[in-house]
N, C-alpha and C positions, 0 to 999 in steps of 0.2 A: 611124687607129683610135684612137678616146679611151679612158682609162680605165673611163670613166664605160658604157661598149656592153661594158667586159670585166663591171664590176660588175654590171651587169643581167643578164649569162648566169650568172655565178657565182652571185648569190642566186636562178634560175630552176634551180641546177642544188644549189641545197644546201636547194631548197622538195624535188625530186624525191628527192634520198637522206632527206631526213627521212621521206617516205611510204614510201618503202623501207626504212627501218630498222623505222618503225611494223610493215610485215608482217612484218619478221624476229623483233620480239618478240612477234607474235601468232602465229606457227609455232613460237618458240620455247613459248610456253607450251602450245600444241596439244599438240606433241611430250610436253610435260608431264604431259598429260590424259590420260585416255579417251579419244579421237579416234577420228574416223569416216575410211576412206580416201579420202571422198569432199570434206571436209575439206581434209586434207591438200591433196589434189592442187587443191582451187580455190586455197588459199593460193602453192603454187608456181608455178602458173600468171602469178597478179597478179606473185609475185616475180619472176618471167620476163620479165612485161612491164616492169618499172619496170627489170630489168639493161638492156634492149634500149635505152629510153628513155634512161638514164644513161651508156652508151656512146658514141649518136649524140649526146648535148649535150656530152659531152667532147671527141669530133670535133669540134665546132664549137667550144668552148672551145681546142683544141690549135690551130686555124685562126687567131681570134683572137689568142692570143700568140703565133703567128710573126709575125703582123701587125704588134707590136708588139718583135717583135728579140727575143723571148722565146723560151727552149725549150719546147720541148712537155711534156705532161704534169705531175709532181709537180713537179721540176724549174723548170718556167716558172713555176709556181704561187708556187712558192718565190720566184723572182726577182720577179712581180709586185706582192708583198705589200711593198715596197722603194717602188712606187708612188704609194699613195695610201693611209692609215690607215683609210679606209673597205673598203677593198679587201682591205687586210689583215686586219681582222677579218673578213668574209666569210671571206675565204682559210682563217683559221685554224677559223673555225668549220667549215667544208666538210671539211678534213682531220681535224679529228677525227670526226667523226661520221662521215665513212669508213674512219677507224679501226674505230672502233666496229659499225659493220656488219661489218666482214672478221670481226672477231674473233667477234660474234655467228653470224654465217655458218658459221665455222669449226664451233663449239660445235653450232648443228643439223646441220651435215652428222656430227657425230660418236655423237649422238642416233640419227640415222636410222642409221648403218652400225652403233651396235650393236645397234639393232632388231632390223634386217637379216641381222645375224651370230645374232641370238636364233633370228628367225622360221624359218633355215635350220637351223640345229642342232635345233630344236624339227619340222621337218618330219621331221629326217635319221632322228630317236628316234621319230618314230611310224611314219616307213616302215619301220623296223630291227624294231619290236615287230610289226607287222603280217604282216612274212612268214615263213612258216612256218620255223621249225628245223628241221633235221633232227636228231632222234633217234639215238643209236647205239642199234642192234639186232646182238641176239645169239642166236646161230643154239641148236639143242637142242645143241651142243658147248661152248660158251660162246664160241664163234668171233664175231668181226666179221661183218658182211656189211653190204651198202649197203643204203641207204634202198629203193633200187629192189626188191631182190631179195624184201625182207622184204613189201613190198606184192602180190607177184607168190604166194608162198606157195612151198610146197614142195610137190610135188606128184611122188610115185617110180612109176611103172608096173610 
């Protein structure tokens, strides 16, 4: 395995997080907006596809530098930038920009849960206002009685 077959998957795989980042600051700014949910969800979807995508070239990336006596993952990445200077700028550029997505990532997923956390509280206060109280009622002694009774009447033969 050459360098030069590691460097082709790696700028194949830091073209793919770059279009992955692009939809993370275009959900990020959704998120920002007015936003339709219809929206949203095409955006997560693409993000969906481009995780699925950037998994399976890492697979094959972590293939590749065992091939080369390398560890898998960050780790290998690390050791291969040791390499070839071409390699390593790749390498370095891929790792931040992966950065850069987690953290972005992070940031929307904390957007959506406090929506999330809004939209349920905001449900919980219009269920809560919607149903009926009950009233204390009091009888002609100035007695309690229940909701029930007080609807029922009083009624002596």
């Amino acid at each position: 395995m050459s360098h030069s077959a590691l460097l082709t998957l790696i700028q194949s795989e830091l073209e793919l997080i770059e279009h992955f980042f692009f939809t993370l600051e275009k959900e990020h700014e959704t998120l920002l907006s007015s936003y339709s949910n219809d929206e949203l969800f095409d955006l997560t979807e693409i993000k969906n596809q481009y995780a699925m995508r950037l998994e399976q070239i890492g697979q094959e990336r972590d293939l590749q530098l065992q091939q080369l006596q390398l560890a898998a993952g960050r780790e290998g990445l690390l050791q291969a930038r040791l390499l070839d200077p071409a390699l390593a700028e790749s390498i370095n550029q891929l790792l931040d920009l992966a950065e850069k997505a987690r953290d972005l990532n992070e940031k929307n997923g904390l957007l959506i849960h406090a929506y999330l956390a809004y939209t349920t509280e905001a449900l919980s206060a219009f269920g809560q206002a919607a149903e009926p109280k009950p009233q204390d009622v009091y009888d002609a002694q100035g007695k309690k009685q229940s909701a029930l009774a007080s609807r029922r009447g009083y009624i002596k033969a």
